[in-house]
C-alpha positions as a Markdown table, in Angstrom:
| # | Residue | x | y | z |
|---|---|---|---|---|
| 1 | Unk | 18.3 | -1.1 | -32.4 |
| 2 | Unk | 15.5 | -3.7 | -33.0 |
| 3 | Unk | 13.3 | -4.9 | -30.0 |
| 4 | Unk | 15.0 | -8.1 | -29.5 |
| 5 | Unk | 18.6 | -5.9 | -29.8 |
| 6 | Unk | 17.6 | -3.7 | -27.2 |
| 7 | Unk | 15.8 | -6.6 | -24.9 |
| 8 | Unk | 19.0 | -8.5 | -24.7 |
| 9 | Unk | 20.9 | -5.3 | -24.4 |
| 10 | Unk | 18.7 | -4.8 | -21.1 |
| 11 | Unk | 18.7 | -8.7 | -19.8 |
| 12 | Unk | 22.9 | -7.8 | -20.4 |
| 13 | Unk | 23.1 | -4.9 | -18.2 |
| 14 | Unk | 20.6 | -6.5 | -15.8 |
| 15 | Unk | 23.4 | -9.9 | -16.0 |
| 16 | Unk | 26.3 | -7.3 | -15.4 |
| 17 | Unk | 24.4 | -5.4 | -12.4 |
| 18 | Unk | 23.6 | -8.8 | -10.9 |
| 19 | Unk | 27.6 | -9.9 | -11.0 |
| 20 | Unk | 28.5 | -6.9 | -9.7 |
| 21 | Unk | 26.3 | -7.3 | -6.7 |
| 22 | Unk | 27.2 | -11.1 | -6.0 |
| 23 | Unk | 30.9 | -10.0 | -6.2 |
| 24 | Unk | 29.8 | -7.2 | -3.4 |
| 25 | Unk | 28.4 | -9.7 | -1.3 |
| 26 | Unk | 31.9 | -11.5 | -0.2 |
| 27 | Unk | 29.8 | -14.4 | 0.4 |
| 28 | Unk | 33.1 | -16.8 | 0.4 |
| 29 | Unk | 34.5 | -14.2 | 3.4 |
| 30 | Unk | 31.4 | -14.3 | 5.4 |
| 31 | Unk | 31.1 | -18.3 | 5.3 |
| 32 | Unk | 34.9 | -18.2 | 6.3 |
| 33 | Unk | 34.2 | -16.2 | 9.0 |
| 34 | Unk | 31.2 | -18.2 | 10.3 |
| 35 | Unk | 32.4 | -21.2 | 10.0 |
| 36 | Unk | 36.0 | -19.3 | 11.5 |
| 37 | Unk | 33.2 | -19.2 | 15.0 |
| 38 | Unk | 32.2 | -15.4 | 14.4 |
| 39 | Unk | 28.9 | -16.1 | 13.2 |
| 40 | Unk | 27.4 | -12.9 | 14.5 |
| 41 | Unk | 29.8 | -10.9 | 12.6 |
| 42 | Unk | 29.3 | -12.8 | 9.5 |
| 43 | Unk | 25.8 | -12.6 | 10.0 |
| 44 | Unk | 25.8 | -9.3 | 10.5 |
| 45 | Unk | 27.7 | -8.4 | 7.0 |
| 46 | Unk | 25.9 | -11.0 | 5.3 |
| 47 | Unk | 21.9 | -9.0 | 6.0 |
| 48 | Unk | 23.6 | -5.4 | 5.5 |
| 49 | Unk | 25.2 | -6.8 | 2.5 |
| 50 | Unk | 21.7 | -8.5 | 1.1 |
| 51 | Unk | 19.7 | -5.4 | 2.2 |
| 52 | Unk | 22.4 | -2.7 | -0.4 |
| 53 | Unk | 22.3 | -5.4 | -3.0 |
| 54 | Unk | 18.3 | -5.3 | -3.0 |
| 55 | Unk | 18.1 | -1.8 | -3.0 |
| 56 | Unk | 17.3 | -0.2 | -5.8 |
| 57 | Unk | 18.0 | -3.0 | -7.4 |
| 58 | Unk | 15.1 | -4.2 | -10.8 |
| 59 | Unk | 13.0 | -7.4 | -10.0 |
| 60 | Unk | 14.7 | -9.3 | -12.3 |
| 61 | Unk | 18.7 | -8.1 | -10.9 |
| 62 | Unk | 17.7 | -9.0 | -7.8 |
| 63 | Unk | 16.1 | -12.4 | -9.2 |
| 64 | Unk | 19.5 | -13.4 | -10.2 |
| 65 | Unk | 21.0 | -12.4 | -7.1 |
| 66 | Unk | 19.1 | -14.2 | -5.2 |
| 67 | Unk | 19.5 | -17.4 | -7.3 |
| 68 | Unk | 23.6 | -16.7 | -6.9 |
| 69 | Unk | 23.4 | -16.2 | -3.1 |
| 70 | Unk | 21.5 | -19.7 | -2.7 |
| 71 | Unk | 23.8 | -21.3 | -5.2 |
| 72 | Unk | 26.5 | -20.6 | -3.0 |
| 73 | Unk | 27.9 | -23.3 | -0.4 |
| 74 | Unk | 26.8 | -20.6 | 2.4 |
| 75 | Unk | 23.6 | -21.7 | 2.5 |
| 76 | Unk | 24.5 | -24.9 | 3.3 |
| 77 | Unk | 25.7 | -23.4 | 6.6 |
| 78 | Unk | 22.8 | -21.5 | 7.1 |
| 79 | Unk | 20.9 | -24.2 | 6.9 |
| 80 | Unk | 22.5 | -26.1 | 9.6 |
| 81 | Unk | 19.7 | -23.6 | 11.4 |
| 82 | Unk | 16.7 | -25.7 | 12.1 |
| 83 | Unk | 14.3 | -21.9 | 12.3 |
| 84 | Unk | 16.3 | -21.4 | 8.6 |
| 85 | Unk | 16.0 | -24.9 | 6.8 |
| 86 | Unk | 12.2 | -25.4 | 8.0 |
| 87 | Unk | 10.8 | -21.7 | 6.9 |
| 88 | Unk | 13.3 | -22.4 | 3.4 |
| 89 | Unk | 11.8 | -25.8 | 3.4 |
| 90 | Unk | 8.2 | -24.9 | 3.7 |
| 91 | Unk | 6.8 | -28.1 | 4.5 |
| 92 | Unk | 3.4 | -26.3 | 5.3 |
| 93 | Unk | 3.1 | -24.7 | 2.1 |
| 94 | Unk | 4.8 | -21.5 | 3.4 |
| 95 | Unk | 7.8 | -19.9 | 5.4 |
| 96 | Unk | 7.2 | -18.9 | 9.0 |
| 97 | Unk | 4.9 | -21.8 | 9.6 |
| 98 | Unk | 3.7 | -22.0 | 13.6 |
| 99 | Unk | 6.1 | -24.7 | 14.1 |
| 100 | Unk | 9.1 | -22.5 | 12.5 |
| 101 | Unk | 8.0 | -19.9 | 15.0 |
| 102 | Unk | 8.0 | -22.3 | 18.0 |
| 103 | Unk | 11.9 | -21.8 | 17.4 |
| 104 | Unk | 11.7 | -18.5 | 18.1 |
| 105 | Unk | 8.5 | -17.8 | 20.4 |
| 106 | Unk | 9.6 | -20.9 | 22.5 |
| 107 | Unk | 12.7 | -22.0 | 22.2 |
| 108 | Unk | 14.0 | -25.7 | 22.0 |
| 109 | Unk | 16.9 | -27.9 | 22.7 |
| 110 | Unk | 18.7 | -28.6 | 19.5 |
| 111 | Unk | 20.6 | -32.3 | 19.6 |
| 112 | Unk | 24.0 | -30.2 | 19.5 |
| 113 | Unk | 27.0 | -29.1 | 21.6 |
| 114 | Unk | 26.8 | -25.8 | 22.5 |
| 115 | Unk | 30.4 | -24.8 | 21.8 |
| 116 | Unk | 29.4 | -26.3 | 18.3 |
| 117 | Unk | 28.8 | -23.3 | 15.3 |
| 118 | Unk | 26.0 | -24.3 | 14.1 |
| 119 | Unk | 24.4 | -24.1 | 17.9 |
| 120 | Unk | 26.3 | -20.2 | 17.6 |
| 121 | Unk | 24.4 | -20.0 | 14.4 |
| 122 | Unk | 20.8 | -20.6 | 15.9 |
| 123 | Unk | 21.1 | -18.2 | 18.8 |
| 124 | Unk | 22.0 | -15.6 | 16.4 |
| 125 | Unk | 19.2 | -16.0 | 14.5 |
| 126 | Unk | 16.7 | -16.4 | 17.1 |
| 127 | Unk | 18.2 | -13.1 | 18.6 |
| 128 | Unk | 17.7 | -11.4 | 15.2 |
| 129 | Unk | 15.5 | -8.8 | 14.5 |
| 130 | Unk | 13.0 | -10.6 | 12.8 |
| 131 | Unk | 13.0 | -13.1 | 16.0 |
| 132 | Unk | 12.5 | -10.1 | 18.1 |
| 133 | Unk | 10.0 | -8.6 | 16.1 |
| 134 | Unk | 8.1 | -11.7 | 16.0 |
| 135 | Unk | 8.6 | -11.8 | 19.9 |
| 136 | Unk | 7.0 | -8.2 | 20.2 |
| 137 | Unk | 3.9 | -9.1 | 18.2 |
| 138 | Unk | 3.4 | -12.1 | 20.6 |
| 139 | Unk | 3.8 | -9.7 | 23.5 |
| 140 | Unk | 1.6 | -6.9 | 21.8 |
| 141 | Unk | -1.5 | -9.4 | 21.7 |
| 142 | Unk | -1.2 | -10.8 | 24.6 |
| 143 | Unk | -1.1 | -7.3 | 26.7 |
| 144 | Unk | -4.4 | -6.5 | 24.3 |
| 145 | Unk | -5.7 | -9.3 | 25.7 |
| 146 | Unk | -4.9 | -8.9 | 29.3 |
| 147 | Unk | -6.6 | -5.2 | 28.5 |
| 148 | Unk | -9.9 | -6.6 | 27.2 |
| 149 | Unk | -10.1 | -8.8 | 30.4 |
| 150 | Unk | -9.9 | -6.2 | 32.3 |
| 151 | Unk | -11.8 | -3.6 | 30.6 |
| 152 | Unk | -14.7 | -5.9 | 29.5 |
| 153 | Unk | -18.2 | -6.2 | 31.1 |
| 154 | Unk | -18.5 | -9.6 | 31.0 |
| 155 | Unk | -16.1 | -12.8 | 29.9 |
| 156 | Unk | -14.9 | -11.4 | 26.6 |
| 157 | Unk | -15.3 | -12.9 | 23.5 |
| 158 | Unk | -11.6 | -13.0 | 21.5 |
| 159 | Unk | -11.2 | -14.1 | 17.6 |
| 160 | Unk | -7.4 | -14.7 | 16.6 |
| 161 | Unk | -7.6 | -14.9 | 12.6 |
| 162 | Unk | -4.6 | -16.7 | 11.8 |
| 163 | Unk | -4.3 | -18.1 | 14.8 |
| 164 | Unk | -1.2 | -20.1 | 14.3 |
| 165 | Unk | -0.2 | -21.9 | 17.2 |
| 166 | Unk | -1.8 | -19.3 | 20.0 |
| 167 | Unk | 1.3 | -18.8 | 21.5 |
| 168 | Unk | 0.2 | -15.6 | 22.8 |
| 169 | Unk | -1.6 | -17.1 | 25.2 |
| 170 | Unk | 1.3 | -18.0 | 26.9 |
| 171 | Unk | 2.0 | -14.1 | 28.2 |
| 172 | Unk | -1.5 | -13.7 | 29.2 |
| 173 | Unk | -1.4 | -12.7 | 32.8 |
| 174 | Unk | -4.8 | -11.8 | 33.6 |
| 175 | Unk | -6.2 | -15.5 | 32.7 |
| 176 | Unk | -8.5 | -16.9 | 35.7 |
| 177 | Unk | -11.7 | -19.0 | 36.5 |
| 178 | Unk | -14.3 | -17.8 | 34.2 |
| 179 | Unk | -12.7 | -15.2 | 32.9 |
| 180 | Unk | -12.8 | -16.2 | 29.5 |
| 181 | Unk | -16.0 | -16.2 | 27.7 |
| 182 | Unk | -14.9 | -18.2 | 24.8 |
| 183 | Unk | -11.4 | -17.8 | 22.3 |
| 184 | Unk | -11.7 | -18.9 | 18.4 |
| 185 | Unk | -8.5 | -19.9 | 16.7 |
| 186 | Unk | -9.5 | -19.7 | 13.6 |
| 187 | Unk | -6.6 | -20.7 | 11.0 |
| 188 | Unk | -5.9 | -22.4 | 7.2 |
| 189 | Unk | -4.3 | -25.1 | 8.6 |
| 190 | Unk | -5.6 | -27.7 | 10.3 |
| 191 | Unk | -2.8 | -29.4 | 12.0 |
| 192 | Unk | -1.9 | -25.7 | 13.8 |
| 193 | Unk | -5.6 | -25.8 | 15.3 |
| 194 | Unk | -4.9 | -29.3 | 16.4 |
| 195 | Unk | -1.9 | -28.3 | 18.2 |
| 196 | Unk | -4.2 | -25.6 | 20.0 |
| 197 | Unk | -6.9 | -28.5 | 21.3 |
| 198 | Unk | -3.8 | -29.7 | 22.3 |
| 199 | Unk | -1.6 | -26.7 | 23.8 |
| 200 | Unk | -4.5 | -25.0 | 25.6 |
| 201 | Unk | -6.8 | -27.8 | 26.7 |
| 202 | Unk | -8.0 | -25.8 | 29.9 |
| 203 | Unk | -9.0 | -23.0 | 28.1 |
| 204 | Unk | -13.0 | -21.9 | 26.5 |
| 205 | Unk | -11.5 | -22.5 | 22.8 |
| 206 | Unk | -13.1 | -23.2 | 19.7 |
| 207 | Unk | -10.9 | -23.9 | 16.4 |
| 208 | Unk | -12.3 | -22.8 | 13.2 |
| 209 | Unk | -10.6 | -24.3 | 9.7 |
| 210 | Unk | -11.6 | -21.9 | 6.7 |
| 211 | Unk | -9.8 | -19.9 | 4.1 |
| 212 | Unk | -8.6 | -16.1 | 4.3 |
| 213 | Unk | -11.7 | -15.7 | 1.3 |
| 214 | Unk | -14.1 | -17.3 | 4.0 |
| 215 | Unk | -12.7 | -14.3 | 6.5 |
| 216 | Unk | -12.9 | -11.8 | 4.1 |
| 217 | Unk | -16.7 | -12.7 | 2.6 |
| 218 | Unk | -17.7 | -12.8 | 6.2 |
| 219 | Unk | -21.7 | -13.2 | 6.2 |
| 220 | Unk | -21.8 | -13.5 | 9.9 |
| 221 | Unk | -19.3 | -16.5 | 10.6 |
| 222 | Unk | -18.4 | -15.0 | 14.1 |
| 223 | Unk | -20.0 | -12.1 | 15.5 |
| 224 | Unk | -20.4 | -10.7 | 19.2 |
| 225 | Unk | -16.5 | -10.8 | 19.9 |
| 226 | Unk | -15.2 | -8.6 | 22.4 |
| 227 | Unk | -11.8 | -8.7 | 20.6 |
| 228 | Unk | -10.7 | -9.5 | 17.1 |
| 229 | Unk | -6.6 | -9.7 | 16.4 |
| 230 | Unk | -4.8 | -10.6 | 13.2 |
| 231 | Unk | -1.1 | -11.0 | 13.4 |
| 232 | Unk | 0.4 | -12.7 | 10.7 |
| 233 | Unk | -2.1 | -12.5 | 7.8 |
| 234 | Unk | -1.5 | -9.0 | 7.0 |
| 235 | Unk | 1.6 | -9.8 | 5.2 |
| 236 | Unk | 0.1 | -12.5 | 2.7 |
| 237 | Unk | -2.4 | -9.7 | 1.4 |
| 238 | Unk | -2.1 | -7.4 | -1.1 |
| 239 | Unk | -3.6 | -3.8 | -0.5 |
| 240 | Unk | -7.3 | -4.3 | -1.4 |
| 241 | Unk | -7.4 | -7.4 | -0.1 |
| 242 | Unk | -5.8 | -6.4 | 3.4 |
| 243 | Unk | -8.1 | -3.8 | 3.9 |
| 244 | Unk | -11.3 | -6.1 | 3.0 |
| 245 | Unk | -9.8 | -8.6 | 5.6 |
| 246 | Unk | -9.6 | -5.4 | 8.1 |
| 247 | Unk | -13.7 | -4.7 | 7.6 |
| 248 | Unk | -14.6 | -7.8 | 8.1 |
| 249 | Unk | -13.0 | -8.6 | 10.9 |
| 250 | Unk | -14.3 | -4.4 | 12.2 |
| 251 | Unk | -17.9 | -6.4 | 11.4 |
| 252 | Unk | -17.2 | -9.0 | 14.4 |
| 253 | Unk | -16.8 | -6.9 | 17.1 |
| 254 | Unk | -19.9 | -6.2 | 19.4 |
| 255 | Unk | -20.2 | -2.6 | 20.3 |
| 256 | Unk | -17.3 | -1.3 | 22.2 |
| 257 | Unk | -15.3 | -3.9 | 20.7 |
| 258 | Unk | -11.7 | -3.7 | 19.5 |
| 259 | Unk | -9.5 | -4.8 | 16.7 |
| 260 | Unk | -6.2 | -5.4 | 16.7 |
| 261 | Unk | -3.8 | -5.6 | 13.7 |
| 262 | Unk | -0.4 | -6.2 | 13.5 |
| 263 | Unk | 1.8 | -5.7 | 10.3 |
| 264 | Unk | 5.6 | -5.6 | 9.3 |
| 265 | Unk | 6.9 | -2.9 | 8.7 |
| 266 | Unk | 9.1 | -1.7 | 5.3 |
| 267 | Unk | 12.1 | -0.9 | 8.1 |
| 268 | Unk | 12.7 | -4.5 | 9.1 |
| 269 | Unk | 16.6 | -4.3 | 7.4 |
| 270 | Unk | 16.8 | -8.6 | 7.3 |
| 271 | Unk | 14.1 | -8.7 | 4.5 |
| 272 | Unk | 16.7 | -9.5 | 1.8 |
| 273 | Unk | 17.9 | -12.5 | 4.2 |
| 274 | Unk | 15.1 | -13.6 | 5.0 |
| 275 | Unk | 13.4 | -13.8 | 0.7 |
| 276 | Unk | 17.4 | -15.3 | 0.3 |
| 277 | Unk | 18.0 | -18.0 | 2.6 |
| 278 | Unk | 14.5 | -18.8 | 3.7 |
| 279 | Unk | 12.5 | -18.2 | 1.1 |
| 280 | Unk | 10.6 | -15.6 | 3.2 |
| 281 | Unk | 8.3 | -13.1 | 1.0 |
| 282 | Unk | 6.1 | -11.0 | 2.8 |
| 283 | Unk | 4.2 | -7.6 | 1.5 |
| 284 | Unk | 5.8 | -4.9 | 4.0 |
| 285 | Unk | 4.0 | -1.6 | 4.1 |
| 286 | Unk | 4.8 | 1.7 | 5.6 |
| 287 | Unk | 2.6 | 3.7 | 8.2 |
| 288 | Unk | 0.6 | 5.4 | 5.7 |
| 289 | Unk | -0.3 | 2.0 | 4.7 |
| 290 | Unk | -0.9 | 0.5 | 7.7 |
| 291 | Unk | -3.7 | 3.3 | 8.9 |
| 292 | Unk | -4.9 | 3.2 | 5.2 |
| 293 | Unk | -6.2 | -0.6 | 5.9 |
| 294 | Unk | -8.9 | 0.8 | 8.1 |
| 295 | Unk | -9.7 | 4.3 | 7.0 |
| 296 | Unk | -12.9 | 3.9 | 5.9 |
| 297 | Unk | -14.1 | 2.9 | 9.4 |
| 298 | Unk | -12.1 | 5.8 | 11.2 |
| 299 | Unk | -15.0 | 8.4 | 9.8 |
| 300 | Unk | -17.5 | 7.5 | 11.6 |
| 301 | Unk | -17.8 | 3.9 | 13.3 |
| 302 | Unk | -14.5 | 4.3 | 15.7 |
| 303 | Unk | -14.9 | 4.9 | 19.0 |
| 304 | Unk | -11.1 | 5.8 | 19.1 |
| 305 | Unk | -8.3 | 4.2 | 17.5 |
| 306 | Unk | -4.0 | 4.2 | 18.5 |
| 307 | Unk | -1.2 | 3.5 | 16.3 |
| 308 | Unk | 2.7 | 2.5 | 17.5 |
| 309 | Unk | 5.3 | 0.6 | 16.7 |
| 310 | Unk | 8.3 | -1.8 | 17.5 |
| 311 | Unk | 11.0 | -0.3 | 19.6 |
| 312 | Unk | 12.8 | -1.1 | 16.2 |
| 313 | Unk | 10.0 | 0.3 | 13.9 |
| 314 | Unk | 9.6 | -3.1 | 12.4 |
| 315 | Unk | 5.9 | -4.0 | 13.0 |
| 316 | Unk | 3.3 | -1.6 | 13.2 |
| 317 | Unk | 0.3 | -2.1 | 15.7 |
| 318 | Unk | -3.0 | -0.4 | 15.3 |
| 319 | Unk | -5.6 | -0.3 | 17.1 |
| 320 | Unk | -9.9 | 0.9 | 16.9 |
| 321 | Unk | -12.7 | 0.9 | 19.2 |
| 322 | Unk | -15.9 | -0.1 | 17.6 |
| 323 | Unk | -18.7 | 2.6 | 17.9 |
């Protein structure tokens, strides 16, 4: 068979594959049922039914899939979600902005009945497991920080890279007069740090705009810091790159400083859903992975380092003590 003969035979099979896994999907049964008021059991068919069509499926299969599954009028449903439409949207440049995550690390009131499906609809998905993993990193940082407050000689010092909205700060317990040295947000967007001025007016915080490249060449931007956390970057960053963020940030810390970094895990089973219907791609790594971000510094400039996980084993958590 010639080259182009056997390259159509393969974008054939991969054509047949793809059918075969959008016929698998029931997606006209599942958007009956939602819009029938079982959302959560049409929600619940419709991730485990994405998650077995992405397995083991090739790039390009699951490329067509996914095109088939958003053609569908389901995703007109889904979208009646306001967390769903705004991380599909991306009107920041990316999915799981910090406003998309106010819907889950906040709540709101939606201008909707309750009794009404797509009201049904939002709960679900804010009860999810990607909502509750998101939850759990919130949580995770904040008890760090409660810890360094406590454990910490003086005021501490605390850099959040990728700082988002802060909304961590809304768990911290142990916040009281001076017992803050000083907290920079430091983030790629410049309308989240002006919703931090904003949010946590009371508090010793500075706002830093740069790149993740400004993080990563480092060259003493921040230095002294008590406590360094990352949650959310992680997943934007391929291997190398990941791990060269990790240093740098290692580099901040003041002597008995600690890092904290925070990293979805390859278990979270609502990754298909997520790439499908909000157009959600993040890089997902395994534990291996995780502790391979920072294993050049566990040899000899740790003081002591801890790794753990979600109750779900959907983010993992690790944590060093500088030297």
């Amino acid at each position: 068979m010639s080259p182009i003969g056997s390259m159509r035979a393969a974008q054939g099979s991969a054509g047949e594959e793809a059918s075969r896994n959008i016929e698998g999907l029931r997606l006209d049964e599942i958007l009956a049922l939602a819009r029938g008021g079982a959302v959560e059991e049409a929600l619940g068919r419709l991730v485990a039914a994405l998650a077995g069509a992405r397995a083991g499926a090739t790039p390009e299969t699951w490329s067509r899939v996914l095109a088939a599954a958003r053609a569908h009028p389901l995703r007109g449903f889904l979208h009646l979600d306001p967390f769903t439409l705004r991380c599909y949207a991306r009107p920041r440049g990316h999915s799981g902005d910090a406003r998309a995550l106010d819907y889950v690390l906040r709540g709101r009131e939606l201008p909707m009945a309750f009794s009404d499906p797509a009201a049904a609809l939002h709960q679900c998905i804010i009860r999810g497991q990607t909502a509750r993993t998101l939850r759990y990193r919130r949580d995770c940082i904040a008890h760090a920080i409660d810890e360094e407050i406590g454990r910490c000689d003086r005021p501490p010092r605390i850099l959040a890279a990728g700082s988002g909205y802060l909304r961590e700060l809304d768990r911290v317990v142990a916040f009281g007069a001076g017992r803050i040295g000083r907290i920079v947000a430091f983030d790629t967007d410049r309308d989240n740090l002006e919703q931090v001025r904003r949010d946590y007016a009371s508090l010793p915080i500075d706002t830093q705009f740069g790149s993740v490249r400004d993080l990563i060449r480092g060259g003493g931007l921040f230095e002294d810091m008590d406590l360094a956390y990352c949650s959310g970057l992680m997943e934007a960053l391929p291997q190398a790159a990941a791990a060269g963020l990790a240093r740098a940030l290692f580099s901040t810390l003041r002597h008995g400083g600690t890092l904290v970094i925070t990293q979805f895990l390859t278990g979270l089973r609502e990754a298909a859903f997520l790439e499908t219907f909000m157009d959600w791609h993040m890089v997902y790594r395994t534990r291996a992975e995780v502790v391979s971000l920072v294993q050049d510094l566990l040899a000899d400039s740790v003081r002591g380092w801890s790794y753990g996980e979600s109750p779900e084993s959907t983010l993992g958590v690790i944590s060093l003590q500088r030297r």
